[in-house]
C-alpha positions as CSV (number, residue, x, y, z in Angstrom):
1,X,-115.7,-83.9,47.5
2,X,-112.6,-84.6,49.7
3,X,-111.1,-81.8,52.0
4,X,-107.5,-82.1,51.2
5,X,-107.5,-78.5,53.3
6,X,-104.7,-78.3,56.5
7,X,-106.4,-76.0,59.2
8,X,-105.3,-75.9,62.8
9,X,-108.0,-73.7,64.8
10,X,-108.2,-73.3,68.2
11,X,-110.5,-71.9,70.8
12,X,-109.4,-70.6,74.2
13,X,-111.4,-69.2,76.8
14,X,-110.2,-66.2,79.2
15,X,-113.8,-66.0,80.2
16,X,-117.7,-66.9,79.8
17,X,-117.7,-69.7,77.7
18,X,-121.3,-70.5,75.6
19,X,-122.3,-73.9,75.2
20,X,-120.8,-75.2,72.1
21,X,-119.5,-72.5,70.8
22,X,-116.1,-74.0,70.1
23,X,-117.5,-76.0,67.3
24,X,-119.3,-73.0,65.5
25,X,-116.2,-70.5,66.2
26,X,-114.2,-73.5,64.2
27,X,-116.8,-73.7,61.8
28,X,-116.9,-69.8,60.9
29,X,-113.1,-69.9,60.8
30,X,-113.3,-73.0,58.4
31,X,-116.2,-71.8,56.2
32,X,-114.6,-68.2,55.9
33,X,-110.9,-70.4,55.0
34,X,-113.0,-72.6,52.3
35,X,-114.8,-70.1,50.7
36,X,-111.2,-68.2,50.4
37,X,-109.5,-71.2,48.9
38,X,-107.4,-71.3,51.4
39,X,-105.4,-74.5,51.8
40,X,-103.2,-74.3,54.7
41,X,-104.0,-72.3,58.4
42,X,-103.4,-71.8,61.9
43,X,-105.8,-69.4,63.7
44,X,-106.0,-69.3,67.2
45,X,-109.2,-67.5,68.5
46,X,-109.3,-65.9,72.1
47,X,-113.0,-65.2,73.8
48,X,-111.7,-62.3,76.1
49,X,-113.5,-59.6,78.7
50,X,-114.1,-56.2,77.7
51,X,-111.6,-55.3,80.0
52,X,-108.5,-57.8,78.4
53,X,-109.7,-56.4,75.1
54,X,-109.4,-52.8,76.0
55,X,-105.7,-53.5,76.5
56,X,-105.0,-54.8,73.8
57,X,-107.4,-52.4,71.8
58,X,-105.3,-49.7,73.3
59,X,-101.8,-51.4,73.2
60,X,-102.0,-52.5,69.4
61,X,-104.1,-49.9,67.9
62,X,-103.5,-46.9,70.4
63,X,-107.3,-47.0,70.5
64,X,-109.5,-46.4,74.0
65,X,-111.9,-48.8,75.4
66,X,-113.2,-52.3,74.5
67,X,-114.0,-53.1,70.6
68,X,-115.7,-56.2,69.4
69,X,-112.7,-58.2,67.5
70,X,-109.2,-57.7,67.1
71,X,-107.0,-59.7,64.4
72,X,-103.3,-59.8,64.7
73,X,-101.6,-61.6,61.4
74,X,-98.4,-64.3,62.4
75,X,-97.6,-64.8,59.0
76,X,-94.5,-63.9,56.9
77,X,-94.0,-63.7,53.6
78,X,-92.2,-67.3,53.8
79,X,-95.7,-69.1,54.5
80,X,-96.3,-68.7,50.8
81,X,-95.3,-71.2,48.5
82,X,-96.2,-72.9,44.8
83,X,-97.8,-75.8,44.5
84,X,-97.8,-78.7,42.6
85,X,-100.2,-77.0,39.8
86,X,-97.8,-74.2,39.3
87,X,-100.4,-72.0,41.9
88,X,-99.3,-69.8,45.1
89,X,-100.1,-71.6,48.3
90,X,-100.2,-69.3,51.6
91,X,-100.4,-70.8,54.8
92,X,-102.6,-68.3,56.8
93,X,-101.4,-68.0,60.5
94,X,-103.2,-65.4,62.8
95,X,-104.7,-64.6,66.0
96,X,-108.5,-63.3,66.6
97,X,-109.5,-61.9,69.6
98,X,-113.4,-61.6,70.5
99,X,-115.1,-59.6,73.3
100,X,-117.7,-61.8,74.9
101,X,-118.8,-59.4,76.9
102,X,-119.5,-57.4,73.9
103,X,-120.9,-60.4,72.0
104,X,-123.6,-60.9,74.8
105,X,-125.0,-57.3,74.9
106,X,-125.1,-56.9,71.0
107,X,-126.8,-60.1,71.1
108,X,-129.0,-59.0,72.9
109,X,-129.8,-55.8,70.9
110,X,-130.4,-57.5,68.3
111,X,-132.3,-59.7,69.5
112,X,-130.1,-63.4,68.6
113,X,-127.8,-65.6,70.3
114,X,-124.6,-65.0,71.8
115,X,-122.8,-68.0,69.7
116,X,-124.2,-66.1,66.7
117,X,-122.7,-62.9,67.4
118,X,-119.2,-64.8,68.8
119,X,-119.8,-66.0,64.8
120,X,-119.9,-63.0,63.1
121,X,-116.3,-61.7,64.9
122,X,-115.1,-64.5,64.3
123,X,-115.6,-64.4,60.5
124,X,-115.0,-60.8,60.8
125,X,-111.1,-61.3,62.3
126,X,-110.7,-64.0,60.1
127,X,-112.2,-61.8,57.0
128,X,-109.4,-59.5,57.9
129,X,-106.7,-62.2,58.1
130,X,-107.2,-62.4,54.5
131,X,-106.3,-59.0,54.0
132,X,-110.0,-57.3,53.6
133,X,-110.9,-54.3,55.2
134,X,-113.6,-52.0,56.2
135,X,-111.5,-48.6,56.2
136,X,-114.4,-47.2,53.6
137,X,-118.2,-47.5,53.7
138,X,-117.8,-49.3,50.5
139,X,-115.6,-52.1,51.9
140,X,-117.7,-51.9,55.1
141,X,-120.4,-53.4,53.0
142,X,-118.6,-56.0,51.0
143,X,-117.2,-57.0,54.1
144,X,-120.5,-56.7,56.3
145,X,-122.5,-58.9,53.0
146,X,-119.5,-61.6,53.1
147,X,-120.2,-62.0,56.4
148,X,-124.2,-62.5,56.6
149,X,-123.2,-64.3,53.6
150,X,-121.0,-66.8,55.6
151,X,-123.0,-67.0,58.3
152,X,-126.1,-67.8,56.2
153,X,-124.4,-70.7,54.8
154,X,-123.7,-71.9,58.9
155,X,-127.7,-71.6,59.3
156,X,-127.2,-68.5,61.5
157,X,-129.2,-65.7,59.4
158,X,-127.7,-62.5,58.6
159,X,-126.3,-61.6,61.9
160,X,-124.9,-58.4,60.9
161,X,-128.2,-57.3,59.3
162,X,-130.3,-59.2,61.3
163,X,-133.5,-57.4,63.5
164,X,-132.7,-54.7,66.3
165,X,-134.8,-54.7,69.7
Protein backbone atom coordinates (compact mmCIF):
# COMPACT_ATOMS: atom_id res chain seq x y z
CA UNK A 1 0.00 0.00 0.00
CA UNK A 2 1.54 3.40 -0.92
CA UNK A 3 1.50 6.39 1.69
CA UNK A 4 0.38 9.16 -0.46
CA UNK A 5 -0.10 10.94 3.24
CA UNK A 6 1.78 14.74 3.71
CA UNK A 7 2.93 14.84 7.43
CA UNK A 8 5.48 17.28 8.75
CA UNK A 9 6.33 16.25 12.58
CA UNK A 10 8.80 17.49 14.53
CA UNK A 11 10.44 16.83 17.87
CA UNK A 12 12.24 19.48 19.95
CA UNK A 13 13.79 19.17 23.14
CA UNK A 14 13.79 21.86 26.02
CA UNK A 15 15.07 19.21 28.22
CA UNK A 16 15.98 15.30 29.03
CA UNK A 17 15.97 13.80 25.90
CA UNK A 18 15.35 9.57 25.88
CA UNK A 19 17.24 7.69 23.49
CA UNK A 20 15.32 7.41 20.39
CA UNK A 21 12.43 8.83 21.33
CA UNK A 22 12.11 11.14 18.34
CA UNK A 23 11.30 8.27 16.11
CA UNK A 24 8.54 6.72 18.37
CA UNK A 25 7.06 10.40 19.29
CA UNK A 26 6.82 10.61 15.16
CA UNK A 27 5.54 7.34 14.99
CA UNK A 28 2.53 7.83 17.61
CA UNK A 29 1.88 11.21 15.82
CA UNK A 30 1.78 9.27 12.41
CA UNK A 31 -0.11 6.12 13.61
CA UNK A 32 -2.73 8.40 15.51
CA UNK A 33 -2.83 10.71 11.78
CA UNK A 34 -3.32 7.26 9.76
CA UNK A 35 -5.75 5.63 11.71
CA UNK A 36 -7.75 9.23 11.47
CA UNK A 37 -7.46 9.34 7.67
CA UNK A 38 -5.83 12.17 7.93
CA UNK A 39 -4.05 13.23 4.76
CA UNK A 40 -2.21 16.35 5.32
CA UNK A 41 -0.31 17.60 8.90
CA UNK A 42 2.08 19.68 10.66
CA UNK A 43 2.53 18.89 14.36
CA UNK A 44 5.25 20.07 16.23
CA UNK A 45 5.80 18.25 19.61
CA UNK A 46 7.79 20.06 22.57
CA UNK A 47 9.38 17.59 25.48
CA UNK A 48 9.27 20.38 28.23
CA UNK A 49 10.11 20.58 32.31
CA UNK A 50 7.39 20.46 34.76
CA UNK A 51 8.26 23.78 35.38
CA UNK A 52 7.90 25.29 31.39
CA UNK A 53 4.64 23.28 31.47
CA UNK A 54 3.26 24.84 34.54
CA UNK A 55 3.38 28.15 32.58
CA UNK A 56 1.91 27.32 30.01
CA UNK A 57 -0.66 25.03 31.97
CA UNK A 58 -1.48 28.22 33.85
CA UNK A 59 -1.17 30.77 30.97
CA UNK A 60 -3.47 28.89 28.43
CA UNK A 61 -5.83 27.10 30.60
CA UNK A 62 -5.67 29.45 33.89
CA UNK A 63 -4.88 26.03 35.49
CA UNK A 64 -2.02 25.64 38.55
CA UNK A 65 0.89 23.45 38.39
CA UNK A 66 2.45 21.04 35.85
CA UNK A 67 0.02 18.55 33.74
CA UNK A 68 1.15 15.81 31.49
CA UNK A 69 0.30 17.22 27.78
CA UNK A 70 -0.99 20.26 26.45
CA UNK A 71 -2.33 20.60 22.73
CA UNK A 72 -2.70 23.94 21.16
CA UNK A 73 -4.58 23.67 17.51
CA UNK A 74 -2.85 26.24 14.50
CA UNK A 75 -5.37 25.44 12.16
CA UNK A 76 -8.07 27.63 10.55
CA UNK A 77 -10.91 26.81 8.95
CA UNK A 78 -8.94 27.51 5.46
CA UNK A 79 -6.71 24.30 5.94
CA UNK A 80 -9.81 22.37 4.73
CA UNK A 81 -10.31 21.74 1.36
CA UNK A 82 -12.09 19.00 -1.26
CA UNK A 83 -10.34 16.74 -2.95
CA UNK A 84 -10.24 15.29 -6.08
CA UNK A 85 -13.00 12.50 -5.03
CA UNK A 86 -15.46 15.09 -4.17
CA UNK A 87 -14.19 14.43 -0.16
CA UNK A 88 -13.11 17.17 2.55
CA UNK A 89 -9.42 17.30 3.01
CA UNK A 90 -8.10 19.17 6.40
CA UNK A 91 -4.68 19.77 6.78
CA UNK A 92 -4.15 19.30 10.67
CA UNK A 93 -1.62 21.92 12.08
CA UNK A 94 -0.94 21.85 15.93
CA UNK A 95 1.35 21.99 18.72
CA UNK A 96 1.78 19.25 21.69
CA UNK A 97 3.48 19.91 24.54
CA UNK A 98 4.76 16.85 26.89
CA UNK A 99 6.11 17.01 30.45
CA UNK A 100 9.14 14.75 30.62
CA UNK A 101 9.50 15.19 33.93
CA UNK A 102 6.12 13.87 34.35
CA UNK A 103 6.59 11.20 31.80
CA UNK A 104 9.54 9.70 33.91
CA UNK A 105 7.84 9.48 37.27
CA UNK A 106 4.48 8.00 35.86
CA UNK A 107 6.81 5.63 34.15
CA UNK A 108 7.98 4.71 36.82
CA UNK A 109 4.64 4.05 38.72
CA UNK A 110 3.70 2.14 36.41
CA UNK A 111 6.28 0.35 36.10
CA UNK A 112 7.28 0.88 31.91
CA UNK A 113 9.54 3.07 29.94
CA UNK A 114 9.79 6.66 29.72
CA UNK A 115 9.50 6.59 25.66
CA UNK A 116 6.27 4.69 26.38
CA UNK A 117 4.75 7.16 28.49
CA UNK A 118 6.29 10.23 26.11
CA UNK A 119 3.98 7.79 23.61
CA UNK A 120 0.87 7.88 25.18
CA UNK A 121 0.94 12.07 25.49
CA UNK A 122 1.80 12.22 22.49
CA UNK A 123 -1.13 10.25 21.03
CA UNK A 124 -3.16 11.88 23.66
CA UNK A 125 -2.39 15.77 22.31
CA UNK A 126 -2.59 14.57 18.97
CA UNK A 127 -6.06 12.55 19.89
CA UNK A 128 -7.20 16.03 20.91
CA UNK A 129 -5.97 17.80 17.71
CA UNK A 130 -8.58 15.86 16.11
CA UNK A 131 -11.10 17.41 18.12
CA UNK A 132 -11.76 14.42 20.86
CA UNK A 133 -12.03 14.97 24.30
CA UNK A 134 -12.11 13.58 27.76
CA UNK A 135 -14.50 16.28 29.40
CA UNK A 136 -16.85 13.12 30.46
CA UNK A 137 -15.95 9.73 31.99
CA UNK A 138 -17.44 8.31 28.94
CA UNK A 139 -15.15 10.12 26.51
CA UNK A 140 -12.34 9.62 29.05
CA UNK A 141 -12.68 5.97 28.05
CA UNK A 142 -13.04 6.13 24.36
CA UNK A 143 -10.21 8.33 24.41
CA UNK A 144 -8.06 6.30 27.15
CA UNK A 145 -9.04 2.70 24.77
CA UNK A 146 -7.96 4.70 21.38
CA UNK A 147 -4.98 5.27 22.97
CA UNK A 148 -3.81 1.68 24.34
CA UNK A 149 -5.30 0.89 21.17
CA UNK A 150 -2.62 2.99 19.20
CA UNK A 151 -0.02 2.22 21.19
CA UNK A 152 -0.67 -1.53 21.01
CA UNK A 153 -0.43 -1.42 17.33
CA UNK A 154 3.42 0.60 18.05
CA UNK A 155 4.29 -2.71 20.19
CA UNK A 156 4.15 -0.66 23.35
CA UNK A 157 1.20 -2.52 25.39
CA UNK A 158 -1.53 -0.67 26.88
CA UNK A 159 0.28 2.09 28.44
CA UNK A 160 -2.67 3.80 29.91
CA UNK A 161 -3.94 0.56 31.35
CA UNK A 162 -0.86 -1.04 31.82
CA UNK A 163 0.40 -2.54 35.60
CA UNK A 164 0.83 0.00 38.61
CA UNK A 165 4.00 -0.55 41.11
Amino acid sequence: MEDDSEFNIAVAYACGQSPNADRLIQAAVRTTLDRHKVSKALISVAVVDDAHIARLNQTHLNHQGPTDVLAFDLSDDEGTAVNEGGGRETTVEGEIVVSYETAAREAYRRDHDCNAELALYTVHGTLHLLGHNDHSPEDAARMHQLEDDILESLKLGPVFRGKLR
